[in-house]
ZAGU-583593 format. One line per field, with one value per residue (C-alpha): residue in three letters; x, y, z. Coordinates in steps of 0.25 Angstrom, whole numbers, always signed. Example, Ala and Ser with C-alpha at 12.3 -4.5 7.8 and 13.67 -1.06 7.14 Angstrom:
BEGIN
aa (ALA,SER)
x (+49,+55)
y (-18,-4)
z (+31,+29)
***
This chain:
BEGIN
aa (UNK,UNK,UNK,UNK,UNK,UNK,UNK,UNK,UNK,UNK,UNK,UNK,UNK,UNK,UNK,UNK,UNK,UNK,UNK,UNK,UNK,UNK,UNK,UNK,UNK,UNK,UNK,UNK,UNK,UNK,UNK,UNK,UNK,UNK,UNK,UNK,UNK,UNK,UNK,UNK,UNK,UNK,UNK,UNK,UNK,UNK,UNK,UNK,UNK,UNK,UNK,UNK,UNK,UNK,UNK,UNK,UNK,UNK,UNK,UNK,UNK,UNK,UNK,UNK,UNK,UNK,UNK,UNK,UNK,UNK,UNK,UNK,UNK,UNK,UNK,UNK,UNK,UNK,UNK,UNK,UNK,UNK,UNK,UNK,UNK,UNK,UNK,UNK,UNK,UNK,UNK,UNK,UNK,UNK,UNK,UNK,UNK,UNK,UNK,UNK,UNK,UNK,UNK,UNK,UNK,UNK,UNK,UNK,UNK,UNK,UNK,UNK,UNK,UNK,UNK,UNK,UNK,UNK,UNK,UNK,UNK,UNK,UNK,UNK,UNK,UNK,UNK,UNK,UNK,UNK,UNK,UNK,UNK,UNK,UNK,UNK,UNK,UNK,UNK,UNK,UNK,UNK,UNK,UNK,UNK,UNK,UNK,UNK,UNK,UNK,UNK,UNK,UNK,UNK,UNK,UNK,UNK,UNK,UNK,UNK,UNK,UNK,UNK,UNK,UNK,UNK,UNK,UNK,UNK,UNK,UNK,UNK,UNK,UNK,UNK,UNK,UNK,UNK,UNK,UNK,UNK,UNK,UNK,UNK,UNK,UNK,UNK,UNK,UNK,UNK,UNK,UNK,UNK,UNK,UNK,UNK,UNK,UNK,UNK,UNK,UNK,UNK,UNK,UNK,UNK,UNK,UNK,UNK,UNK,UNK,UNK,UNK,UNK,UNK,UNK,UNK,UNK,UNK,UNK,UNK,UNK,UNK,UNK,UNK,UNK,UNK,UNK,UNK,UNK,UNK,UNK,UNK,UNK,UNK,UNK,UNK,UNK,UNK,UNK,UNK,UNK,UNK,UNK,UNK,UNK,UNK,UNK,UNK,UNK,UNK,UNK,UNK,UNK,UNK,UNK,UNK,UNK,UNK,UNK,UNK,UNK,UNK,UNK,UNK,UNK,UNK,UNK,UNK,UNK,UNK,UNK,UNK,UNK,UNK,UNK,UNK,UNK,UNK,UNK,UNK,UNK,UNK,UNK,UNK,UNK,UNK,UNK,UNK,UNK,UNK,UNK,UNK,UNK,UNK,UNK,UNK,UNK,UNK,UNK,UNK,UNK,UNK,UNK,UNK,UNK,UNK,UNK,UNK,UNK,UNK,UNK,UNK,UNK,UNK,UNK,UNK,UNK,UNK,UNK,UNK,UNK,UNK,UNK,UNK,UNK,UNK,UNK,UNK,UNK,UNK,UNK,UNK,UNK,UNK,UNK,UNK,UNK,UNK,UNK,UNK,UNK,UNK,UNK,UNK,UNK,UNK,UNK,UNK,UNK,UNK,UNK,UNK,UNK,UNK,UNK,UNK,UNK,UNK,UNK,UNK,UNK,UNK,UNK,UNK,UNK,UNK,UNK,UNK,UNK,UNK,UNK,UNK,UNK,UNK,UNK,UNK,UNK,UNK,UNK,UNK,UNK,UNK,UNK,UNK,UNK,UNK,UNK,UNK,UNK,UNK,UNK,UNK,UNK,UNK,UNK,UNK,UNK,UNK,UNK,UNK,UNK,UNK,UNK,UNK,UNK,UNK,UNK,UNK,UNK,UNK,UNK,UNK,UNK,UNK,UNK,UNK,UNK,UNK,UNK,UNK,UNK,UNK,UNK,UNK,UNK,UNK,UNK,UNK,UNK,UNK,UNK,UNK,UNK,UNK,UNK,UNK,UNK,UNK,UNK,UNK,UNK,UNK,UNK,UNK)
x (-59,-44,-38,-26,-22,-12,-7,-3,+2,+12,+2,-9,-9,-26,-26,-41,-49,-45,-29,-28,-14,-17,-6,-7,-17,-23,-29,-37,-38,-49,-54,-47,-49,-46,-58,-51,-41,-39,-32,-32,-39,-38,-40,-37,-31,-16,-11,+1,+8,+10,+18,+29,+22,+14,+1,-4,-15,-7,-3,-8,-1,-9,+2,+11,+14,+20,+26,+37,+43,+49,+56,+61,+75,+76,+88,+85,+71,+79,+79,+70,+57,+43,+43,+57,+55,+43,+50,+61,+53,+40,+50,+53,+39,+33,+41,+33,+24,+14,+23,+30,+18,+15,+28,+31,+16,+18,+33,+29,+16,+25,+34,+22,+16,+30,+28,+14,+7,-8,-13,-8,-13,-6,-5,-2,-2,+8,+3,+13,+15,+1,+2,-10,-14,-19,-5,-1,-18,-12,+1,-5,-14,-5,+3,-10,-10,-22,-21,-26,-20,-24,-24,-16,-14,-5,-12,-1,+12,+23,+18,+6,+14,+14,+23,+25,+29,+16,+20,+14,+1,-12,-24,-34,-46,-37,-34,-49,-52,-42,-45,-60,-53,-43,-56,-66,-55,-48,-55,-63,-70,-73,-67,-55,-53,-38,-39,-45,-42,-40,-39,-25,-19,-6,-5,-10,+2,+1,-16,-26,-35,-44,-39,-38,-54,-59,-49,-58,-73,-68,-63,-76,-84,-77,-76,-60,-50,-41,-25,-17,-4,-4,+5,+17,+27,+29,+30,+17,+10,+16,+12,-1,-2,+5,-4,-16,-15,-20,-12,-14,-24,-33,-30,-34,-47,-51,-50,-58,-47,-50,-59,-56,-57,-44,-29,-19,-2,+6,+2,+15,+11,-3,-4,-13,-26,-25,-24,-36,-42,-37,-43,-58,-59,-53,-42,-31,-16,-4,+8,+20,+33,+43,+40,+38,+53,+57,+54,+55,+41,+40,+32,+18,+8,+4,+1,-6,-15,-17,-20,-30,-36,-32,-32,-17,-11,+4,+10,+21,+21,+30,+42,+49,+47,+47,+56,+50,+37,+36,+25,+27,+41,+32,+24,+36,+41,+27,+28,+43,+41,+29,+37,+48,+38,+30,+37,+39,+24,+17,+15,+16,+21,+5,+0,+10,+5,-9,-6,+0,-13,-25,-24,-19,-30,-40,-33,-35,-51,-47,-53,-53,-39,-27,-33,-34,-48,-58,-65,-54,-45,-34,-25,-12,+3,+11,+25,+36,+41,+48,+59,+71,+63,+54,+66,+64,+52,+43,+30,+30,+18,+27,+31,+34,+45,+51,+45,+47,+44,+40,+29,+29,+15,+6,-9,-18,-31,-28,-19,-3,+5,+17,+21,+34,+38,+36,+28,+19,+10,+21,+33,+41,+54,+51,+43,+54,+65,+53,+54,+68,+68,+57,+64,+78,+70,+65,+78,+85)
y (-64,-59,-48,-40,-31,-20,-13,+1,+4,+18,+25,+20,+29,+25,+33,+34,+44,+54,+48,+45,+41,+32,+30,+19,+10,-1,-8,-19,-29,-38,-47,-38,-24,-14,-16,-7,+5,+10,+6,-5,-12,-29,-42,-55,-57,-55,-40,-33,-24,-11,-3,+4,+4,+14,+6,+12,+6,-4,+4,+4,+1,+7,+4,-8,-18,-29,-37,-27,-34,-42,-32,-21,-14,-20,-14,-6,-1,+5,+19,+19,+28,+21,+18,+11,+5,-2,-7,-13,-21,-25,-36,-41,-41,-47,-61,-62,-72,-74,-78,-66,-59,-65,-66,-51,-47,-54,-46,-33,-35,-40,-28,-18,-26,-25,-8,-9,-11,-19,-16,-15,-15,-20,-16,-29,-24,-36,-51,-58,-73,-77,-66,-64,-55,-66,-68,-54,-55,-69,-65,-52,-62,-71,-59,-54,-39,-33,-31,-20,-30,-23,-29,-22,-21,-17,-20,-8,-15,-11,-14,-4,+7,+3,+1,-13,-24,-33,-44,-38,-32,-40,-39,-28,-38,-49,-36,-34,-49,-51,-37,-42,-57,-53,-43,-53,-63,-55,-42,-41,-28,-28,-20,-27,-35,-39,-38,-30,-28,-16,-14,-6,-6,-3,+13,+19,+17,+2,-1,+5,+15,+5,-5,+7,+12,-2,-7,+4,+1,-14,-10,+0,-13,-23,-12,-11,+0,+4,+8,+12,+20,+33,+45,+40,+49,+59,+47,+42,+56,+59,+45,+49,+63,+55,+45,+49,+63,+66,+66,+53,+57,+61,+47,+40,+49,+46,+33,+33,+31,+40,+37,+31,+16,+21,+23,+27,+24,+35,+49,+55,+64,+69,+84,+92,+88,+74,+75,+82,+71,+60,+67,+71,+57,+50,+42,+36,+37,+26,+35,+28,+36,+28,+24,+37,+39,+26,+29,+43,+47,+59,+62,+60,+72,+66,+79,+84,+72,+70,+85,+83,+72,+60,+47,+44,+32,+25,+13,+6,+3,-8,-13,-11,+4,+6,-3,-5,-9,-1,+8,+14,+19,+23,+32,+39,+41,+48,+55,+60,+63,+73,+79,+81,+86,+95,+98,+90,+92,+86,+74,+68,+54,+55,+56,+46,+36,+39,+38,+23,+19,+27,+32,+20,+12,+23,+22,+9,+11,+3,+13,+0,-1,+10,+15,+10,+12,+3,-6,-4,-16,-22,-16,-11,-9,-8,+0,-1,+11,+9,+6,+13,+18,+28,+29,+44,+48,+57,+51,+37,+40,+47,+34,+37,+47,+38,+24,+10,+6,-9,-12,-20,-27,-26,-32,-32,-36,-40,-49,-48,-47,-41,-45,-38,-35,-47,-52,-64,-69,-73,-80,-66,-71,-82,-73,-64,-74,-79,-66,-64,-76,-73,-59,-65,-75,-61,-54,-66)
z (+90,+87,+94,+96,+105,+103,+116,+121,+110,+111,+98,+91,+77,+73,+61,+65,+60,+70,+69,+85,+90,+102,+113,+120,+114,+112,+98,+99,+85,+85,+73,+61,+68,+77,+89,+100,+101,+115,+128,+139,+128,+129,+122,+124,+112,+107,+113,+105,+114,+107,+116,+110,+98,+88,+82,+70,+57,+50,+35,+22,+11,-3,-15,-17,-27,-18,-28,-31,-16,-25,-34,-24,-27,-41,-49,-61,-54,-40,-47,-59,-60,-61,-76,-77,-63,-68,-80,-72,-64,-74,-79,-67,-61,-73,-67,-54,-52,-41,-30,-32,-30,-19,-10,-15,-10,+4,+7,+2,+12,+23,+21,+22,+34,+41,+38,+44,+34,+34,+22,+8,-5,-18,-32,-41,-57,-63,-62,-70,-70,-63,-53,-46,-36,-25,-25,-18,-10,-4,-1,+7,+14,+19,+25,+32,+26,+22,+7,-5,-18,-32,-44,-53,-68,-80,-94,-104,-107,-113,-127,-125,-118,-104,-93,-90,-99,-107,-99,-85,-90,-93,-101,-94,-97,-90,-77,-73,-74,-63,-56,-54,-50,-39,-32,-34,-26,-15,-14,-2,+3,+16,+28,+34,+20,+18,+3,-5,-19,-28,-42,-48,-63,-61,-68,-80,-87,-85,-89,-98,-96,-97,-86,-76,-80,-79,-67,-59,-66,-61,-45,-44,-47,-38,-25,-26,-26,-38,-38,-48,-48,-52,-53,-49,-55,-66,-77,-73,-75,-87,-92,-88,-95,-109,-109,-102,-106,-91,-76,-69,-60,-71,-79,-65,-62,-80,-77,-63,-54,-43,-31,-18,-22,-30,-26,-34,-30,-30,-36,-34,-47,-44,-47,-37,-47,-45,-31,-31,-39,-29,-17,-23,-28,-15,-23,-16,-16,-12,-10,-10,-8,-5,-20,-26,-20,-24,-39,-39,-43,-33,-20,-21,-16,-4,+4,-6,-8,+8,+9,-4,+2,-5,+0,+0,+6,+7,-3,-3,-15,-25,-16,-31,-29,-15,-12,+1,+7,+22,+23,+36,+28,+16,+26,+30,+17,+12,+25,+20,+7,+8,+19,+8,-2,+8,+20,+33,+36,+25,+30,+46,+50,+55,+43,+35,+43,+41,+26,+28,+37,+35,+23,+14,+20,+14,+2,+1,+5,+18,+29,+38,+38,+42,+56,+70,+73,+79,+68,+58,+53,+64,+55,+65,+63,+76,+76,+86,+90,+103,+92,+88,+74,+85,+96,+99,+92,+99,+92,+89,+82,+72,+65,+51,+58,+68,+68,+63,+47,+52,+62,+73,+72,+61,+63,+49,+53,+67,+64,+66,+53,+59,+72,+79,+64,+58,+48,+55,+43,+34,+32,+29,+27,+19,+10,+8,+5,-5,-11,-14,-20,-30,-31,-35,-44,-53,-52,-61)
***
């Protein structure tokens, strides 16, 4: 029976149903979860001292495309829009190959699990040169982070009116046949899973009508989620209304995209309607603003979706677009950015953080995950604020105000990933040296 103990630490932030903030306590881990919350608690097992310190759920990351690690800051996409930053970069994607998959997998993981991240999902839509996606479950495996991999898709080339060159999209018969493979292999259901496996075309400018209507008919038989991107800027709407003759919402709800075992990335441009839609039908939203600012697609309507009642959790997203992978930063910036749309009361360091714990594990249909409660997953980040990054802050707690971006200690299903922040399951720096070879290799 494994065991840790985590003591006396300064606040522990549950994001429990009631949101208690505990001073002084203890959280006991025990076999993958959390057994005991409390004080004077024991164990003789290993105890981490937590004094100093703010414990909170370990975050949720609901949008990424990891492979883009190996592509951040490229010259010619640095200050493009969407459409002409994808058609920088398709080229140089379409070299990869599997080992970039996987190193690129394992350092964006990494980085997320340095931010306090325990759980991230993936969106994987271009397999060139024998990629698979094991190449990116195995990598997140290896690290120890739980894991939400999709398998994405693009099927509309160039030649048809699509996006990305013919030399990246595969036949759609030739999609679902390795949709129902990769869930079959790696997807497993039950609570505490490490990996479960989604479903996820890349857009509707980059698949069929038919590949996004029978992507779902395929996850609702299988039990699995569907992602997609959606709304992303104006371009993607008026692609939409050109093509579709409808608003992106209406496109996803025609082709029964809505639902909580969908989320969609984005939704900078829903219109009041839409959100409306996404909250009667429980659908869920990865917003990602450093991202949005990055391309310049706008500020996504957060607190009108939060205050219609749509599921709506944080993403990272590509380290192409970003060109970072730190969530605890990302909470901070959606926390800013609402405040610069709304007013500085629009959104609360508080409730930031709930959207980076909480509320992406709901997204992601993972209620055992994102919250310190007894019975829930030993999923816990600890941040060291005796620090000069809170030196003078009147609420600790406060910590997408005045607090670190890196974490101290990260457990993910009771085991340590980060310890004294550094990464303890993988050779980090040897991972990264790998990857700036393979990165040189794709810029010659």
């Amino acid at each position: 029976m494994a065991e840790t103990l985590i003591r006396g630490a300064d606040y522990l932030i549950t994001m429990d149903d009631t949101r208690r903030e505990l001073a002084g306590a203890d959280l006991l881990l025990r076999d993958g979860v959390i057994a005991e919350i409390g004080q004077g608690l024991r164990t003789e097992g290993e105890i981490v001292e937590a004094k100093g310190c703010i414990v909170t759920p370990g975050l949720v990351n609901t949008h990424h495309h990891l492979y883009q690690s190996m592509t951040r800051a490229v010259p010619g996409a640095q200050d493009a829009l969407l459409f002409g930053w994808l058609q920088r970069l398709y080229p140089i994607w379409a070299r990869m190959g599997p080992e970039h998959m996987s190193v690129s997998a394992q350092i964006g993981l990494a980085e997320l699990a340095l931010s306090g991240c325990s759980l991230s999902s993936d969106h994987l839509y271009l397999y060139p040169n024998g990629v698979r996606l094991e190449d990116t479950i195995h990598a997140a495996a290896e690290l120890g982070l739980r894991f939400h991999p999709t398998r994405g898709s693009m099927s509309i080339g160039e030649s048809d009116g699509g996006l990305p060159p013919d030399a990246l999209v595969e036949r759609e018969a030739a999609i679902l046949e390795d949709c129902i493979r990769v869930v079959d292999a790696f997807h497993d259901p039950a609570e505490g899973s490490m990996c479960r496996v989604g479903l996820a075309p890349c857009s509707p400018f980059s698949v069929s009508r038919e590949l996004m209507r029978d992507t779902a008919l395929l996850a609702r038989d299988k039990g699995v989620m569907l992602h997609t991107h959606l709304a992303e800027n104006a371009e993607d709407v008026a692609y939409s209304l050109e093509k579709f003759g409808c608003r992106p919402g209406e496109y996803a709800e025609s082709l029964g995209w809505l639902g909580d075992d969908v989320w969609h990335a984005h939704c900078v441009q829903l219109d009041a309607s839409e959100i409306d839609l996404f909250a009667r039908t429980r659908t869920g939203v990865a917003h990602c603003p450093c991202s949005n600012c990055r391309l310049g697609s706008g500020i996504a309507p957060v607190r009108a979706m939060l205050d219609a009642g749509v599921p709506l959790g944080l993403g990272v997203d590509g380290s192409a677009s970003n060109d970072s992978g730190n969530l605890a930063a990302e909470a901070r910036q959606a926390m800013l950015l609402q405040r610069v749309a709304r007013g500085a009361d629009a959104m609360s360091p508080r409730a930031a953080l709930e959207l980076a714990t909480r509320g992406g594990a709901d997204v992601l249909g993972r209620p055992d995950c994102g919250r310190l409660m007894v019975g829930k997953r030993a999923d816990v980040a600890i941040w060291d604020v005796s620090g000069v990054h809170s030196a003078g802050s009147w609420d600790p707690a406060a910590l997408l105000l005045a607090g670190p971006t890196a974490v101290r200690d990260l457990f993910v299903e009771g085991r340590q990933v980060v310890r004294d922040g550094h990464v303890t399951t993988i050779d980090l720096a040897a991972q990264v040296a790998r990857q700036n070879e393979l990165a040189k290799g794709l810029a010659e």
